[in-house]
C-alpha positions as CSV (number, residue, x, y, z in Angstrom):
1,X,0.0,0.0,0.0
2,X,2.6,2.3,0.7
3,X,5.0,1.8,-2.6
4,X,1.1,2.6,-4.6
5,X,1.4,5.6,-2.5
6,X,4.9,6.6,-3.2
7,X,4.9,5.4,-7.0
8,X,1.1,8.0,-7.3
9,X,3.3,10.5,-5.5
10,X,6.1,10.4,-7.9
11,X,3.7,10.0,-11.0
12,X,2.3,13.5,-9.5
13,X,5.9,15.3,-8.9
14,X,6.7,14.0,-12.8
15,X,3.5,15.5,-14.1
16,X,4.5,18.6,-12.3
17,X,7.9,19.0,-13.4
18,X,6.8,18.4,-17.1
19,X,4.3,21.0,-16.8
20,X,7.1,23.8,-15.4
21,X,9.0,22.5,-18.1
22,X,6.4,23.2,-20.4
23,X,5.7,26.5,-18.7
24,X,9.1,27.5,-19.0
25,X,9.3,27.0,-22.6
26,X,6.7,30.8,-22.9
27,X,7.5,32.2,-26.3
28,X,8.9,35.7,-24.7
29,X,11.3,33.9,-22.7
30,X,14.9,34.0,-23.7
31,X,17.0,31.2,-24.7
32,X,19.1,31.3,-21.5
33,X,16.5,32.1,-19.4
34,X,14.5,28.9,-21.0
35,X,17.5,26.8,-20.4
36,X,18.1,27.9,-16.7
37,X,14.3,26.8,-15.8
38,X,14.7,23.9,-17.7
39,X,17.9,22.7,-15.5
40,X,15.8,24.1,-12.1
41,X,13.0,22.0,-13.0
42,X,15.0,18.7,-14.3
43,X,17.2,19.4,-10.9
44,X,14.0,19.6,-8.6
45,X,12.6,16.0,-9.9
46,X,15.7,14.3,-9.4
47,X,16.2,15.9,-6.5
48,X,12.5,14.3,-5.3
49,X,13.3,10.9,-7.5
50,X,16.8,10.4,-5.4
51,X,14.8,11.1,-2.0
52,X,12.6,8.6,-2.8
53,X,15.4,6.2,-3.5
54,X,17.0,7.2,-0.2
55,X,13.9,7.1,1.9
56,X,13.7,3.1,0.8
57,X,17.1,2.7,1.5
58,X,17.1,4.1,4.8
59,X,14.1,2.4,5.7
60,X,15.9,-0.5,7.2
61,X,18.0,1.0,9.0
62,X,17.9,1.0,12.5
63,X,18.2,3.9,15.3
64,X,21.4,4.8,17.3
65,X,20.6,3.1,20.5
66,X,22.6,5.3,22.0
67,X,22.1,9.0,21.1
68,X,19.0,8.3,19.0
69,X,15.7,7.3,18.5
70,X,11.9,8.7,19.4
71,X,9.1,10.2,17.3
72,X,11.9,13.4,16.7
73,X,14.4,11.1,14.8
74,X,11.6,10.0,12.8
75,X,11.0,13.5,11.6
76,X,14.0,14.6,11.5
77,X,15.3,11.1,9.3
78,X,12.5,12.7,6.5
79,X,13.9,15.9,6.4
80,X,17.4,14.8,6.0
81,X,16.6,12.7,3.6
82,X,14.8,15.2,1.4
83,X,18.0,16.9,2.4
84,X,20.5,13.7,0.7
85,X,18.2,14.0,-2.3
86,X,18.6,17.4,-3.2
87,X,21.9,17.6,-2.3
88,X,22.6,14.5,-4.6
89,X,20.7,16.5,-7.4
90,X,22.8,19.3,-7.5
91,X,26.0,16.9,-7.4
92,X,24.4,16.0,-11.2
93,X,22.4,13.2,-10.5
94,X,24.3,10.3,-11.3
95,X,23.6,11.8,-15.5
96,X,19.5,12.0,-14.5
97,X,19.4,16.1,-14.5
98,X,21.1,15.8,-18.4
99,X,18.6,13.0,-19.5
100,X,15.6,14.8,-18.0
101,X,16.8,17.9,-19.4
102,X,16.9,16.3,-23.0
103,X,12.9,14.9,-22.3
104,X,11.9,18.2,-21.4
105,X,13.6,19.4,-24.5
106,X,12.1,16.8,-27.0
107,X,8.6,17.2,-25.3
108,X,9.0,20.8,-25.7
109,X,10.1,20.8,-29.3
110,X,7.2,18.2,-30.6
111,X,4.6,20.7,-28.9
112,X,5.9,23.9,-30.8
């Protein structure tokens, strides 16, 4: 039940960076300008994509015994995590940002 929830989640964040993709691509915009939203956008879902990824892979792991654990760890794991995926974004992506870039591009192109 939760991966249905995750994979409806992700299928909304990819709708949503294909539309500000699409948005982006406003005839008055410049070419630069066009290109800089397009990266922005194409960073953002991989950014979300990669924290998805990490949230699975961090769902097995266990609390410090120690110094952590409690309903604040929790919260804080999620934010840290969004955290990881961004940060992982603007570190390129492992090549996702270019490829996404290149769909928003193509998608853009066959509308005009």
């Amino acid at each position: 039940m939760v991966a249905v929830a995750a994979t409806s989640s992700f299928a909304a964040q990819a709708g949503f960076a294909l539309a500000q993709g699409r948005a982006s691509a406003a005839p008055s915009a410049a070419a630069g300008q066009n290109s800089e939203q397009l990266h922005q956008s194409a960073e953002k879902f991989v950014g979300m994509f990669m924290s998805q990824m990490f949230s699975q892979m961090f769902a097995g792991v266990g609390t410090n015994k120690v110094f952590g654990g409690g309903p604040g760890e929790e919260m804080f794991r999620s934010v840290l995590v969004d955290e990881y995926g961004k940060a992982a974004a603007k570190q390129g992506g492992m090549g996702m940002t270019d490829q996404i870039m290149r769909a928003l591009i193509a998608q853009q192109e066959k509308q005009s």
